[in-house]
C-alpha positions in Angstrom: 3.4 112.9 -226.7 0.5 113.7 -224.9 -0.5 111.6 -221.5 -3.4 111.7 -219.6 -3.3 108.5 -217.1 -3.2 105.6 -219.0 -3.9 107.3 -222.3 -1.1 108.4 -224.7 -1.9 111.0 -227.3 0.2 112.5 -230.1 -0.4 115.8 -231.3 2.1 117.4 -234.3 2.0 119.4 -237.5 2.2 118.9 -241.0 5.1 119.3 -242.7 7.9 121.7 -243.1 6.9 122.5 -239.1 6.5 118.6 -237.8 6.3 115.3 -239.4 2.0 115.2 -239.5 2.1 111.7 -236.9 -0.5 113.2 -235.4 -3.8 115.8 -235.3 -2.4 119.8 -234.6 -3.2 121.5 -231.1 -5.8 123.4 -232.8 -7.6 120.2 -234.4 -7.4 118.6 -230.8 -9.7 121.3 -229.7 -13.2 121.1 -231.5 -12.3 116.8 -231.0 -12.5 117.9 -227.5 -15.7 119.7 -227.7 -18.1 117.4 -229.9 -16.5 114.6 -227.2 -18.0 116.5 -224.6 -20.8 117.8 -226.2 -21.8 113.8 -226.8 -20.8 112.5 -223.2 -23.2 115.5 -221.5 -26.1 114.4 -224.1 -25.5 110.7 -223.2 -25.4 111.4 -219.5 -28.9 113.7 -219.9 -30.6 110.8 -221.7 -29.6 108.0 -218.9 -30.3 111.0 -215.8 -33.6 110.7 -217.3 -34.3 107.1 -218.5 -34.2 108.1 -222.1 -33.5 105.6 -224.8 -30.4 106.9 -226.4 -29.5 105.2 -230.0 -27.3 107.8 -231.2 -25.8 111.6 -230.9 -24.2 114.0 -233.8 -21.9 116.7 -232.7 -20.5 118.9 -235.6 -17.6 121.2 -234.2 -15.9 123.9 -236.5 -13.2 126.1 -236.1 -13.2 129.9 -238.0 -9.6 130.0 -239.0 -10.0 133.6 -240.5 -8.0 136.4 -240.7 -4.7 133.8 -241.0 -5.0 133.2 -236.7 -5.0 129.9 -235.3 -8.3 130.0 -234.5 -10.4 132.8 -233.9 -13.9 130.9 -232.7 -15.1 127.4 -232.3 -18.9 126.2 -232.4 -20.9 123.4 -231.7 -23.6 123.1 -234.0 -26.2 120.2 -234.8 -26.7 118.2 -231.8 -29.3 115.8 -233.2 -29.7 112.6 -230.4 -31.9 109.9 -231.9 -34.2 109.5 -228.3 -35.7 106.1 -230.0 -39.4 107.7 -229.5 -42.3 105.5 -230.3 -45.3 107.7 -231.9 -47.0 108.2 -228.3 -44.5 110.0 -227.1 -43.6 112.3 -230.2 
């Protein structure tokens, strides 16, 4: 079990290692990425009045070479600004 404050989280493995009640460490981490990722885009778009309707954040983790994870990236960061044409 995880806590932060108020907030309980449960982190595990798949089986034979854990009983899979849970996302692994490693699968917490990109989560933990695209979260932030979103929340700085969000907080741009209110810093400067923009109409916000919606932000993307794809985060994958290169698992090669049989390592836990060897490289994370944040890719595709579309944010629907909710642009009429005269400001396009």
């Amino acid at each position: 079990m995880i806590t932060i404050g108020p907030h309980a989280l449960t982190a595990d493995e798949p089986a034979p290692v854990g009983q899979d009640t849970g996302p692994t460490p490693v699968d917490l981490l990109p989560a933990a990425l695209g979260a932030c990722t979103s929340v700085t885009v969000r907080m741009y778009a209110k810093r400067h009045g923009r109409p916000l309707t919606g932000v993307e954040v794809d985060v994958r983790l290169d698992r090669t070479q049989g390592r836990a994870a060897t490289s994370s990236r944040t890719s595709a960061c579309p944010a629907n600004w909710g642009l009429s044409r005269s400001h396009a």
